[in-house]
C-alpha positions in Angstrom: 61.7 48.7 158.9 64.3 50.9 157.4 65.8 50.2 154.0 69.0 51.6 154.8 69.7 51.9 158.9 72.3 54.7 160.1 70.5 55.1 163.3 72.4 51.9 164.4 75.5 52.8 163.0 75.1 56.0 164.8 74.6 54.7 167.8 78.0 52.6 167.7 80.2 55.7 167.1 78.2 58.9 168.2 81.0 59.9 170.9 83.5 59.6 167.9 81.4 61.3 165.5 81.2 64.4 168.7 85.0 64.6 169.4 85.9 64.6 165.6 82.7 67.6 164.8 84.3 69.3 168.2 87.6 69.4 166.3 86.1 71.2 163.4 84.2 73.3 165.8 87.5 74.0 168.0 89.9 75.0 164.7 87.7 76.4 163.2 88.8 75.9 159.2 85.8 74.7 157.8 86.9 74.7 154.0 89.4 72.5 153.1 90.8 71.9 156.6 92.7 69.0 158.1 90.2 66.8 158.0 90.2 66.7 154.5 93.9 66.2 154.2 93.6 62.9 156.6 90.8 61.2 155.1 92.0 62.2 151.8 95.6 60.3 152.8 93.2 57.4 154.3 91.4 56.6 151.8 94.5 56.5 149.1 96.2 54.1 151.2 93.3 52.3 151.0 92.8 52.0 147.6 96.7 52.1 146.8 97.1 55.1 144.5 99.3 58.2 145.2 96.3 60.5 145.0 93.1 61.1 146.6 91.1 64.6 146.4 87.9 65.1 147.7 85.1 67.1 146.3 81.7 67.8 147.3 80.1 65.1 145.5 80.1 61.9 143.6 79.1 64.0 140.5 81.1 66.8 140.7 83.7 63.7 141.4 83.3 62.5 137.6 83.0 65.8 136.3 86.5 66.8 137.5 87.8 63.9 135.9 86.7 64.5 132.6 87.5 68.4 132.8 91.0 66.9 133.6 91.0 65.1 130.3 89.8 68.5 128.5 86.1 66.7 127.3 84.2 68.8 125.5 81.9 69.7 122.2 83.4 67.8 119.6 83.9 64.6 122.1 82.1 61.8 122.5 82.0 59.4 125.7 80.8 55.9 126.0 79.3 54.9 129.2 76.0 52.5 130.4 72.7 53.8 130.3 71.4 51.8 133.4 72.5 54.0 136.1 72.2 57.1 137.7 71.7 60.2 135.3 74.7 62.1 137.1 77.3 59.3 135.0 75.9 60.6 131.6 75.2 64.1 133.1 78.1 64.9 133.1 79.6 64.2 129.6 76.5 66.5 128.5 77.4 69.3 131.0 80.8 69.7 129.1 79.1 70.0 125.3 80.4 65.9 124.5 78.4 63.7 123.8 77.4 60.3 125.8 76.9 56.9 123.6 75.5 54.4 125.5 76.1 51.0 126.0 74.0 48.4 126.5 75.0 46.3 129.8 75.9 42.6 130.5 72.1 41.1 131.7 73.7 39.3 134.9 76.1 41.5 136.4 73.9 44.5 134.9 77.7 46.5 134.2 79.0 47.5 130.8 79.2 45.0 128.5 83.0 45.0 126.7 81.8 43.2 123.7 78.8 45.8 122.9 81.5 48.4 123.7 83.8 47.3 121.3 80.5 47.7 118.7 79.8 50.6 119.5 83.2 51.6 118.9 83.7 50.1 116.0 79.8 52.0 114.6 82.0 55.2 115.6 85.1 54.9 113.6 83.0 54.0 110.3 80.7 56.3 110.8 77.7 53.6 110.7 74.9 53.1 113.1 73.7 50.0 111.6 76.7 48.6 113.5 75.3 50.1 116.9 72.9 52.5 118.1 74.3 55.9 117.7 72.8 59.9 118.0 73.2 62.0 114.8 75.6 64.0 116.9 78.3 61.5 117.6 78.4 61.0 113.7 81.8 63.2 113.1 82.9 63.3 116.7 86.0 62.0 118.3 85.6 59.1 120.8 87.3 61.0 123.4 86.9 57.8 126.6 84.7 55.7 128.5 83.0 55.9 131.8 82.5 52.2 133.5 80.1 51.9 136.3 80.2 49.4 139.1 76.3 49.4 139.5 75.3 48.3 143.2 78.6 47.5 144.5 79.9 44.9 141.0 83.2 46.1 139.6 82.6 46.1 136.1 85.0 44.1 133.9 87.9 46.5 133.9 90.4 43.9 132.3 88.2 43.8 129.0 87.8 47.3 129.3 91.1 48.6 130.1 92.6 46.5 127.3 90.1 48.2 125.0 90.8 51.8 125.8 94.1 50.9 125.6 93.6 49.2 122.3 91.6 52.3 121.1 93.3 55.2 122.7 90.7 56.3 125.1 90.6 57.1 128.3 88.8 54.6 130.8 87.3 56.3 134.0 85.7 54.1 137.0 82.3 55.4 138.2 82.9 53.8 141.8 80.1 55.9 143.5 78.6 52.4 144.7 81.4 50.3 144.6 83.7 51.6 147.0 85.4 48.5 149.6 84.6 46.3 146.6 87.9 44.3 144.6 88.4 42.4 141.8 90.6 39.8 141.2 91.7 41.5 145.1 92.6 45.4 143.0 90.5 47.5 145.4 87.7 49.8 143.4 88.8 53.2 142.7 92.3 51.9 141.0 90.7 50.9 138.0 91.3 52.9 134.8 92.9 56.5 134.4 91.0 57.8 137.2 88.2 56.5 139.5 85.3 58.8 141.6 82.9 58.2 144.1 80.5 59.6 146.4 79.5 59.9 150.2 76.2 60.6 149.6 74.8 59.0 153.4 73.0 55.8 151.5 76.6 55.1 150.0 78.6 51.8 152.1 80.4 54.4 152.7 78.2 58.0 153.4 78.6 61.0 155.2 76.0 63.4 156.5 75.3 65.7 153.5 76.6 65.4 149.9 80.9 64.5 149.6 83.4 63.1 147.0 86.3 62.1 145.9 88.9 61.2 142.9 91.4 58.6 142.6 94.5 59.1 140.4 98.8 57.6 140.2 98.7 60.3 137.7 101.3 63.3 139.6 100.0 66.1 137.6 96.4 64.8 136.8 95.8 65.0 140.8 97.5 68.5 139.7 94.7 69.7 137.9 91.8 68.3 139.9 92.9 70.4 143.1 93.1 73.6 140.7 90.0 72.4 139.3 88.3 71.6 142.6 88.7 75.9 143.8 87.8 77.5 140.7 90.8 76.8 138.3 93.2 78.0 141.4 96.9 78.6 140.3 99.2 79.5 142.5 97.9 81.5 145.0 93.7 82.5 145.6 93.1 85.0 143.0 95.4 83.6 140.2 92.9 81.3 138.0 94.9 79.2 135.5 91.7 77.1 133.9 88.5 77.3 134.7 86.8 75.6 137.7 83.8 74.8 140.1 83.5 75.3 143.6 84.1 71.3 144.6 85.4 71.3 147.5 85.1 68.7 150.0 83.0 70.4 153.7 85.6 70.0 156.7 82.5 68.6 158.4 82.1 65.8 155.9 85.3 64.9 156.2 85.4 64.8 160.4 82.4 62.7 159.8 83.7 59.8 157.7 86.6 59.9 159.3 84.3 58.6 162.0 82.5 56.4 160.1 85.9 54.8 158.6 86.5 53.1 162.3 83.9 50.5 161.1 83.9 50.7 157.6 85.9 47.2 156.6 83.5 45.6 159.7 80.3 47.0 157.8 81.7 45.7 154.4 81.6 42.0 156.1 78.4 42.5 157.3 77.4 43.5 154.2 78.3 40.5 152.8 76.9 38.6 155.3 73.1 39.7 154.6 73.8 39.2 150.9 74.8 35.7 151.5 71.9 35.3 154.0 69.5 36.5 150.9 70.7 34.3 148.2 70.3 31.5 150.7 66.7 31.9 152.0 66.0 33.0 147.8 67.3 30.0 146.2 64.7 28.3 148.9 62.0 30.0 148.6 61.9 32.0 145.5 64.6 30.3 143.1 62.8 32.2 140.2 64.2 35.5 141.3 67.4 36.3 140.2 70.1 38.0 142.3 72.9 40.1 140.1 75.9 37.9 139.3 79.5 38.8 141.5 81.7 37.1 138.6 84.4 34.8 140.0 87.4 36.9 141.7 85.0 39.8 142.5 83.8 41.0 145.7 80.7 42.9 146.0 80.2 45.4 148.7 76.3 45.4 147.9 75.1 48.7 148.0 71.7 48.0 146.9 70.6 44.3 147.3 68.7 43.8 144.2 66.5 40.9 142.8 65.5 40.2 138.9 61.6 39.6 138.8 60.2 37.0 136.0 57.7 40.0 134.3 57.0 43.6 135.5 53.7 42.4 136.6 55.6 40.0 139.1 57.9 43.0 140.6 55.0 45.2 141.2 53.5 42.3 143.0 56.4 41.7 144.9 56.3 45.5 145.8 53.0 45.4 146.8 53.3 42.2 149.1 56.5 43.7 150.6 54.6 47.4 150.9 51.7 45.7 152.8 54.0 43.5 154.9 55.8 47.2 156.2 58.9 46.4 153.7 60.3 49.3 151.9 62.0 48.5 148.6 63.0 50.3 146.1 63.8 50.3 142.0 67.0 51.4 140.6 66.4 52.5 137.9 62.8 52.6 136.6 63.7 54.5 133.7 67.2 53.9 131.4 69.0 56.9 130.5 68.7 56.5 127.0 64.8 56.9 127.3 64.8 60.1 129.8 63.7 63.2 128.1 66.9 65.2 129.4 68.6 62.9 126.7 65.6 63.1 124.0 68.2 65.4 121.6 69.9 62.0 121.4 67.7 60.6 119.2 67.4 57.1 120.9 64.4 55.4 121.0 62.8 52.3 123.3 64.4 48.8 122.1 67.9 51.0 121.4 68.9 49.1 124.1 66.8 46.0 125.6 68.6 44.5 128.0 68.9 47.7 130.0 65.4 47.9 129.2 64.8 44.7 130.5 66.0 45.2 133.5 64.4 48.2 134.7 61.2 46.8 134.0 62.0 43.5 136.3 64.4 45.2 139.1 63.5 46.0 142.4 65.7 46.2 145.3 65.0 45.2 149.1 66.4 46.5 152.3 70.3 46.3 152.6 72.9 47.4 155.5 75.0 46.0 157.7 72.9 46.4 160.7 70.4 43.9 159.0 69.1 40.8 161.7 68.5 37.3 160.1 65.3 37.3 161.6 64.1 40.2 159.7 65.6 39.0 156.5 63.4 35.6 156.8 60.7 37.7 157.3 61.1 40.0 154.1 61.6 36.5 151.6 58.5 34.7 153.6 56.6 38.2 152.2 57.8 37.5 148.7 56.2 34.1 148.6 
């Protein structure tokens, strides 16, 4: 059994997939070509904002963003530390520094009242109030970056009232959540700017590493192109900032233009094998608790993922699953706040318990669209 199947996906659209590589192939322009343009055009449709750019990955994504917003030593950024390194990675990358967040222990996404906290612990200066590194001390809260961990869209009215409240900026770290709404706002047009991936595992993934930034902001959109080809001005060899080489492979891009033919089909489906879950969980293991989609929200469930009672219970589960020929998986063993790449921080274990809590108890079980009822009774029946 696969935990994530793109053999059957492949199998649906492999003459598309050919004609649209044969294109590349044919013209020839392999950075930045036509492809790029269309699915960029696509996917801001989509979303409804004026700007998409692509980018060759999901990190490189959120690093653009905050290089548009000039982040750097002397700045600090608040963001969750239950998720993947790259969200934080990339504050530290510029010299700012990231102040976590504990997370909301049903939806496992930012929590807008611990926010506020920690806010408030910045502007006096007092980390009594909330957990906060020497460094931040004397530091200019500079914005916040929201993630929309396994498909959820964190709570972005809270959160955009907040950074408007506080003068910050509020980015959306859609690399999971993209062809999930809220309150029926598409992800990726929450915030000041949104990014996301299309690394393959992603709802939607291409066939190497990809990205892509959402903006409405006209000159923002601006930047990230520049910054996208090393700080480009007007022509090749002027350089007006400095930059990364981000760009988005022509390849990629033929290949999720592909993939898009059945994208809002595999979002359904998606949602049809979460449903199937809770169903056959709530009868036959009620004590295992599936991650909240708050009222008005719409999941697109990247990772399917289940809240054991104890960490001796989820390595059981993972155990009977193992032996029955289920893969699972944990997301994220570890929280940010604890990983020795952020040791300088100064944060210690019960900083933050509820992310603490959860990465003892998660574990995740096979999700895709391609996934048959039959073999999803046969996963729970292995749980019991």
């Amino acid at each position: 059994m696969d935990f994530i199947d793109l053999k059957s996906q492949q199998k649906r659209i492999r003459p598309l997939l050919e004609e649209r590589i044969r294109a590349v192939l044919d013209h020839g322009q392999y950075i930045l070509g036509p492809e790029v343009a269309a699915l960029e055009q696509t996917l801001a449709h989509f979303v409804g904002v004026r700007h998409a750019v692509g980018c060759a990955s999901g990190t490189d994504a959120l690093l653009m963003l905050l290089m548009a917003y000039d982040v750097g030593p002397g700045h600090v950024v608040f963001t969750t530390p239950f998720t993947f390194i790259a969200t934080a990675e990339v504050i530290a990358l510029l010299g700012a520094v990231p102040v976590f967040v504990d997370v909301d222990p049903e939806t496992f996404n930012l929590d807008p009242d611990k926010l506020r906290l920690a806010v408030e612990a910045l502007k006096r200066q007092d980390a009594s109030l909330h957990p906060l590194p020497t460094a931040a001390l004397n530091a200019q809260p500079k914005g916040i970056i929201a993630v929309d961990l396994f498909g959820v869209c964190a709570d972005y009215p809270e959160l955009e009232a907040l950074a408007e409240e506080e003068g910050l900026f509020l980015l959306e770290d859609a690399a999971q959540s993209f062809g999930a709404r809220l309150n029926g706002v598409p992800a990726c047009r929450f915030g000041h700017g949104a990014a996301t991936s299309f690394f393959p595992a992603k709802p939607l993934g291409g066939y190497g590493d990809g990205g892509m930034c959402f903006t409405d902001d006209d000159a923002m959109a601006e930047k990230l192109r520049s910054l996208r080809v090393h700080g480009q001005g007007g022509h090749r060899y002027e350089h007006v900032r400095l930059g990364l080489n981000g760009r988005l492979d022509t390849l990629q891009a033929a290949v999720l233009l592909a993939k898009w033919s059945l994208f809002e089909e595999e979002c359904r489906l998606r949602r049809n094998v979460a449903e199937r879950y809770t169903a056959l969980l709530e009868e036959l293991r009620p004590d295992l608790v599936v991650q909240k989609v708050p009222d008005g929200a719409e999941s697109v469930w990247a990772q399917f993922s289940v809240l054991a009672p104890t960490p001796d219970e989820r390595d059981a589960i993972r155990e009977r699953l193992h032996k029955a020929g289920v893969p699972t998986a944990v997301y994220y063993p570890v929280p940010l706040h604890l990983q020795p790449a952020f040791a300088g921080l100064g944060y210690g274990i019960g900083d933050f318990p509820v992310s603490e809590d959860l990465a003892g108890r998660i574990v995740s079980l096979p999700m895709h669209p391609y996934l048959e009822p039959d073999a999803q009774t046969c996963i729970v029946k292995a749980l019991v």
